[in-house]
C-alpha positions in Angstrom: -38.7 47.5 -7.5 -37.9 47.1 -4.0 -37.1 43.8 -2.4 -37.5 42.5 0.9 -36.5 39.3 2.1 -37.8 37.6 5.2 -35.7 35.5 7.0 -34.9 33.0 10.2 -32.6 30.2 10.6 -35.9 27.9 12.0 -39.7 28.5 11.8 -42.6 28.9 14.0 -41.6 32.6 14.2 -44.5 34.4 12.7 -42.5 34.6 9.1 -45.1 33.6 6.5 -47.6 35.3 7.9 -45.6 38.5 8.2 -44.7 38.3 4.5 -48.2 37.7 3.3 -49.9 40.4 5.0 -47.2 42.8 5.0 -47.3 42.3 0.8 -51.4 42.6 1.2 -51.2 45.9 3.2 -48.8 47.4 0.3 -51.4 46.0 -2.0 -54.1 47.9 -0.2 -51.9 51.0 0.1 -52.0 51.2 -3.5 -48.7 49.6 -4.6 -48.0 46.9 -7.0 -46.4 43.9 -4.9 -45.5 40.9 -5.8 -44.9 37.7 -3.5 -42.3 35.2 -3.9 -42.7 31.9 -2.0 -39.0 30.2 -1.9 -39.8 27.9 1.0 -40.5 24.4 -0.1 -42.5 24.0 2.0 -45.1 26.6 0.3 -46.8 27.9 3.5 -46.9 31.1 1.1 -48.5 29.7 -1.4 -51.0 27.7 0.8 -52.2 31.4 2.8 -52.8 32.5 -0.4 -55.1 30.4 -1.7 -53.0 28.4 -4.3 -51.6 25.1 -5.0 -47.8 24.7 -6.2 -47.9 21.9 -8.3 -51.3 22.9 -10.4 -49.0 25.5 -12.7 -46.0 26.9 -13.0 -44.0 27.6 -10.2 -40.7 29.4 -8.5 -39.2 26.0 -8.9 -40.3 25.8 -12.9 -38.5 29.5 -12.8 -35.1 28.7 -11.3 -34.2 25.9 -13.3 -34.9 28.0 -16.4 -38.1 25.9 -17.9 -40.2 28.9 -17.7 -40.0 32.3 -17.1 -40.9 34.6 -14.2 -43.6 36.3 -15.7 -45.2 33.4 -17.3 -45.3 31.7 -13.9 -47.1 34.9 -12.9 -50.5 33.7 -10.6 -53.5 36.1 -9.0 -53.7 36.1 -5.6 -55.9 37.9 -2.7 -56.1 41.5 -1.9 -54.7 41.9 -5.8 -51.5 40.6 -5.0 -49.3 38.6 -7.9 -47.4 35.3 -6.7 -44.5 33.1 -8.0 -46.0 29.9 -6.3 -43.6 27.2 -4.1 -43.8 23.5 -5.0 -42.4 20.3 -3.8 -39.8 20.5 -6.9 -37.9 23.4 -5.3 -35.4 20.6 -4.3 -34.6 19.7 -7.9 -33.1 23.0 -7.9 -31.0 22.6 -5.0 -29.6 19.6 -6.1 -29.1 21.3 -9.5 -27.3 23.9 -8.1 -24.2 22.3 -7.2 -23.5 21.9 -11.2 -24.6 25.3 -12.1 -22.6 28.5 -12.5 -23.7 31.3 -10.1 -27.0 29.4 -8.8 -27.6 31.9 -6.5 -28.0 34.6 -9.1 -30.7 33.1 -10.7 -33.7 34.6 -8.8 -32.2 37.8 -9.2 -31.9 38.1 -12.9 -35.5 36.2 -12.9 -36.8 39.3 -10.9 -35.6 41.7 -13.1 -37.6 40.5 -16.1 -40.5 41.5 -14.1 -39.0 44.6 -12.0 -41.5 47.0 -14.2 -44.4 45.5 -12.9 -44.0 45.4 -9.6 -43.5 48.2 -6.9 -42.6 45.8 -4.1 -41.3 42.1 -4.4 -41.4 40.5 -0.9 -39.8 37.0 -0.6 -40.7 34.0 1.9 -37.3 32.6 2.5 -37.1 28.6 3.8 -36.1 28.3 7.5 -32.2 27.9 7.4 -29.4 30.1 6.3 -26.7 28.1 4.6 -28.7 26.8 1.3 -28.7 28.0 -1.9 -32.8 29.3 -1.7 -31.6 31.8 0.9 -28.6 32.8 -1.0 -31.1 33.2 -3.8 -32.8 35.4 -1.8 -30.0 37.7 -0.2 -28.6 38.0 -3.8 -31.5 39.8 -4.9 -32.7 41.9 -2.2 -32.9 45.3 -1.6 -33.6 44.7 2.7 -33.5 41.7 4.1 -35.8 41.6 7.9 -34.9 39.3 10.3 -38.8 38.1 11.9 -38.3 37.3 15.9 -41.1 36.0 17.5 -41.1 37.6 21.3 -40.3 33.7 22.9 -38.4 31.9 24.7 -34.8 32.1 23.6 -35.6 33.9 20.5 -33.0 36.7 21.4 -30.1 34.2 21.3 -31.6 32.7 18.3 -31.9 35.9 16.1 -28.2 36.8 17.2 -27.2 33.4 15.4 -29.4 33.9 12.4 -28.2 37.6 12.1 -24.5 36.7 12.3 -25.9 34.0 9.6 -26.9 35.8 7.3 -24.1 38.5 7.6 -21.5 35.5 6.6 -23.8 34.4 3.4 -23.8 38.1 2.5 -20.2 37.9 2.9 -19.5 35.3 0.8 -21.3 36.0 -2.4 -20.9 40.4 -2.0 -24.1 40.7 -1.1 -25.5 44.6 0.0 -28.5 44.7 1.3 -30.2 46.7 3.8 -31.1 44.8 7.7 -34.3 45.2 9.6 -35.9 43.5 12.2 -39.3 42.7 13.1 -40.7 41.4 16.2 -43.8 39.4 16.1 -46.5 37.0 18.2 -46.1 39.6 20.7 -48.8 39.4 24.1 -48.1 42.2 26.0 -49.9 40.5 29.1 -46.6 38.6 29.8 -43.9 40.3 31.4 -41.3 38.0 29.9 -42.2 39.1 26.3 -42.5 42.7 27.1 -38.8 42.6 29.0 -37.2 40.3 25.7 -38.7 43.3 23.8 -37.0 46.0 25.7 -33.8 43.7 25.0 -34.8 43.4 21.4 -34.4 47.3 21.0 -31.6 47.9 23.1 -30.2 45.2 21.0 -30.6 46.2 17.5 -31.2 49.4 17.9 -32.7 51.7 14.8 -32.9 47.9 13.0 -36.0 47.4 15.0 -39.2 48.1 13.2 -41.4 50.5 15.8 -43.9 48.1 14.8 -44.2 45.0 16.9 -47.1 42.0 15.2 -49.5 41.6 18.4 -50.6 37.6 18.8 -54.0 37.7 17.1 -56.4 34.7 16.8 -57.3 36.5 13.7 -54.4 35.4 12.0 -54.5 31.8 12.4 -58.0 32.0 11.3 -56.8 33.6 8.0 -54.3 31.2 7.2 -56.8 28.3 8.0 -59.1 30.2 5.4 -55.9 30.9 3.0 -57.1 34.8 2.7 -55.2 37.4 4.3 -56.7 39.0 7.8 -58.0 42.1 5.7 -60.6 39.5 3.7 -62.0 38.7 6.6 -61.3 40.5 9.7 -60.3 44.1 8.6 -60.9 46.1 11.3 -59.0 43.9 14.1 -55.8 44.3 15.7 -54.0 41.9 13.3 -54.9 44.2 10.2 -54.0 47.5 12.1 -50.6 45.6 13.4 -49.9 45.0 9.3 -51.2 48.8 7.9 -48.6 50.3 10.4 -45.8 48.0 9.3 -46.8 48.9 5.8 -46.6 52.4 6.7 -43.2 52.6 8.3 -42.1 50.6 5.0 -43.2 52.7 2.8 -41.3 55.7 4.4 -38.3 53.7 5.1 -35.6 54.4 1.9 -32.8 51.7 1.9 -29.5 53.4 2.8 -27.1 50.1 1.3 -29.3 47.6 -0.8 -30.6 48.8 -4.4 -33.6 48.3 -6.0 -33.2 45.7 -9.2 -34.9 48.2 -11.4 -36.4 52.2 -11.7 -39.8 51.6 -10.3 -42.5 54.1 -10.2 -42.6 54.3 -6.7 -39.1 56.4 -6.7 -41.2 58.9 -8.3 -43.8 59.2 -6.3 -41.8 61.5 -3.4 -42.3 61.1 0.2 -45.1 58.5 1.0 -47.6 59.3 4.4 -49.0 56.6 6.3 -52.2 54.5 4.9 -54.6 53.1 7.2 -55.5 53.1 10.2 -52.1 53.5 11.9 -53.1 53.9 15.6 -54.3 51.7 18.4 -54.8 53.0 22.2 -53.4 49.2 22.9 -49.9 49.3 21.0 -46.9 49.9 23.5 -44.5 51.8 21.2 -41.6 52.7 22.7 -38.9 51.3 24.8 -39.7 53.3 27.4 -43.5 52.5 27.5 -42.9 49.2 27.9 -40.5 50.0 30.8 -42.9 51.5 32.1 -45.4 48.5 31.8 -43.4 46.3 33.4 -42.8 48.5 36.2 -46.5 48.7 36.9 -47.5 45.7 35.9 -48.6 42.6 38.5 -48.6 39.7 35.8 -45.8 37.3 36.6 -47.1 34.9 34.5 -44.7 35.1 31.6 -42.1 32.3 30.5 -39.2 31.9 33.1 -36.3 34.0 31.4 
């Protein structure tokens, strides 16, 4: 089982949303995913139609009163969720008397690593707690979400370096991606912090970039992922590329907490509709773009 951690040191940066419908794409594409919501403040478990406190939940799991696959809940698009709850801060004050607290989500994964192709976790918005560590511990990649904004270059240098220290200090390996999102390409100022996102980070970046859609925000307002109820817009074409360029990705450091039977499956092709004549995707086309392009009405860099 592989498994991907989202992350930012702050929200507002597209994160939840990116880890709910980048689990329902895989779902669609056939795979077995599994979502894990360790924010408390269960934006996860909210999109997907659930309510933390009305079972079992991640927080239940952590502090050993159940385990992870009898906190097990159905979700949209045939996705599986451990559920977020206010009580996710009983565990963070437990940790501080508890040997190796940021093991625990690991060795809770594991009990369920055979069922699952793909486990993709919802990290909280900061870096230095024990949820994140949590997170980091068990992860095969860990992708750094940027939202194309103001100052959100400077920010995702901090978060990176961040997350490299907490990696650091607990051994840690785990492969890094990054994945820009609420992207208009009618600014100029987000298509030039994109250019520097890639120049930046380099073969890190995700070709992918999440297009601003309206589409989302009406899915999380519905708690269904876009593909329930838009599936033929931007939004869900943004997420069936992402999926594919995931699937064909194979982690060079981090390692998968079990076999799973996607190892045996060989090479993986794209799924979905992959293409749109509207996505810039490459460095150079968005050069280009801003070159030709007359809108100055972008945010003041």
């Amino acid at each position: 089982m592989r498994v991907l951690s989202l992350v930012n040191q702050k929200g507002g940066c597209g994160k939840t949303t990116a880890a709910i419908h980048l689990a329902a794409a895989l779902s669609l594409a056939g795979r077995r995913v599994l979502v894990v919501d360790l924010d408390p403040q269960a934006h996860a478990t909210l999109g997907l139609s659930a309510l933390g406190d009305s079972g079992p939940s991640i927080a239940d799991v952590l502090c050993e009163r159940v385990t992870a696959r009898e906190a097990l809940r159905e979700a949209p698009c045939g996705l599986s969720l451990l559920a977020s709850s206010q009580s996710l801060a009983e565990f963070e004050d437990e940790s501080a008397r508890i040997v190796g607290p940021e093991r625990r989500l690991r060795g809770a994964l594991e009990e369920v690593a055979d069922q699952f192709d793909f486990a993709l976790i919802d990290c909280p918005a900061r870096a230095d707690g024990v949820l994140t560590a949590n997170a980091l511990c068990a992860s095969t990649s860990a992708y750094l979400v940027i939202e194309t904004g103001a100052f959100a270059l400077q920010g995702a240098l901090r978060a990176r370096a961040l997350f490299e220290e907490v990696a650091a200090q607990q051994g840690s390996s785990f492969d890094r991606r990054v994945l820009g999102t609420m992207f208009d390409k009618r600014t100029r100022f987000a298509r030039e912090l994109l250019v520097a996102l890639h120049a930046r980070f380099g073969a890190e970046m995700f070709d992918t970039v999440v297009r601003s859609s309206v589409r989302l925000r009406e899915a999380a307002a519905c708690g269904r992922p876009v593909f329930e109820i838009a599936p033929r817009s931007t939004a869900a074409d943004d997420f069936h590329s992402l999926a594919a360029e995931v699937l064909a990705d194979r982690p060079r450091i981090g390692r998968e907490l079990a076999p799973a039977s996607s190892l045996l499956r060989g090479p993986v092709g794209p799924v979905g509709p992959v293409q749109t004549t509207d996505r810039i995707k490459s460095v150079q086309d968005l050069r280009s773009a801003n070159a030709n392009s007359d809108n100055t009405s972008g945010i003041p860099g």
